[in-house]
C-alpha positions in Angstrom: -113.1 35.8 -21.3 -113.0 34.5 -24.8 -109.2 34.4 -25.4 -109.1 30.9 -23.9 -112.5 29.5 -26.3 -111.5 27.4 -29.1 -113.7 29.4 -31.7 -113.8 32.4 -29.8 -113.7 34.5 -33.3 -117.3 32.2 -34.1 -118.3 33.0 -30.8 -117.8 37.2 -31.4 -119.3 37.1 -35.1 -122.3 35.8 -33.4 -122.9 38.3 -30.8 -122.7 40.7 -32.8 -126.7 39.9 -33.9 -129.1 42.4 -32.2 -129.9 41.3 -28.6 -127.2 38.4 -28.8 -124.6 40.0 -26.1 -127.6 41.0 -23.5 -128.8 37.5 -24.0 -125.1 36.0 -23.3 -124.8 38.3 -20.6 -128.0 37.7 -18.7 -126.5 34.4 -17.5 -123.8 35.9 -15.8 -126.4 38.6 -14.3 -128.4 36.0 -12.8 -125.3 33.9 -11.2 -123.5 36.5 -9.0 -120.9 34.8 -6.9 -122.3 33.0 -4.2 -121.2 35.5 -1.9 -123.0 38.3 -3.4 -126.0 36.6 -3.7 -126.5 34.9 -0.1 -124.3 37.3 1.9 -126.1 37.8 5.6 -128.4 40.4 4.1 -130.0 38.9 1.3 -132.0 36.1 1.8 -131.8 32.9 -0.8 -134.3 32.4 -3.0 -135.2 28.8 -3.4 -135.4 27.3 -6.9 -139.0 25.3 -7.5 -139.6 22.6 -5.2 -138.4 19.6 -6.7 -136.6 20.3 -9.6 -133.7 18.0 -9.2 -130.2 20.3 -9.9 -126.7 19.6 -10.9 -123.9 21.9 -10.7 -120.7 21.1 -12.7 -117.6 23.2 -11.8 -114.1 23.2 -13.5 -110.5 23.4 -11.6 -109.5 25.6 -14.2 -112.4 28.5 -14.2 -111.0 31.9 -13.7 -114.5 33.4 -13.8 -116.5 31.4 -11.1 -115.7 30.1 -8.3 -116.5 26.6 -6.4 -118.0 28.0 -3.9 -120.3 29.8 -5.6 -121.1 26.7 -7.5 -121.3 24.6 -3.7 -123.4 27.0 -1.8 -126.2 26.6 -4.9 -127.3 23.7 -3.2 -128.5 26.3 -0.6 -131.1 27.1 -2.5 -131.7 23.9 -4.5 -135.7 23.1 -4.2 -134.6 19.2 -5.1 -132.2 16.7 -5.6 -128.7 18.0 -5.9 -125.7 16.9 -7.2 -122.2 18.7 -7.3 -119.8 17.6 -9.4 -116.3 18.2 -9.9 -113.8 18.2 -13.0 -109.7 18.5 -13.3 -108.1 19.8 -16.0 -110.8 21.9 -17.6 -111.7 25.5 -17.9 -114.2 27.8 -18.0 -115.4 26.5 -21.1 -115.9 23.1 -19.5 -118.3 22.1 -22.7 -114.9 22.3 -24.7 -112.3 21.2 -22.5 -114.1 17.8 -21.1 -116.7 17.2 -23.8 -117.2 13.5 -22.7 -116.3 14.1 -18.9 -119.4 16.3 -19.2 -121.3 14.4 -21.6 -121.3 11.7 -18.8 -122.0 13.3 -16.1 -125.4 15.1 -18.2 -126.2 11.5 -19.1 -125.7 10.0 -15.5 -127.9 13.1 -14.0 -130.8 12.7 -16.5 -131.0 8.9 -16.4 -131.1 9.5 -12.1 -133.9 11.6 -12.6 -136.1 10.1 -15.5 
């Protein structure tokens, strides 16, 4: 999963710090595809009522899918907003700094 980060050896060096890996994993153990977490037999939880959400999901991400990212609005207690980007990967952040930059100044200026 790291192969394609730009300071991937940075990355390793600091998971290496007690509790540092759990911590980077938990985020992935709380976002099972879509299809795990809302098949027919387990219900969605909804997130707080009104917290406004955005998802952002890359063309290029080999480790989540869209519809996973789509079918979060499911259980959005708020606002929601989608968002699409071309030509980036999983590690959006680094591939589309500004395109994402944008889009996290555009969200937060919608709901101040």
């Amino acid at each position: 999963m790291l192969a394609e980060h730009a300071d991937a050896e940075q990355v390793i060096e600091a998971l290496r710090a007690p509790g540092a890996l759990t911590a980077a994993l938990n985020i992935y153990r709380s976002g099972f595809p879509a299809e795990a977490q809302f098949g027919p037999e387990v219900p969605a939880a909804p997130l707080p009522a009104g917290v406004p959400v955005m998802g952002v999901w890359s063309t290029g991400d080999r480790f989540l899918t869209e519809r996973s990212m789509e079918r979060t609005a499911e259980v959005a207690g708020g606002p929601w907003r989608y968002e699409r980007v071309e030509d980036a990967g999983h590690w959006l952040q680094l591939d589309q700094p500004e395109v994402l930059n944008d889009l996290l100044l555009s969200f937060l200026k919608e709901h101040a």
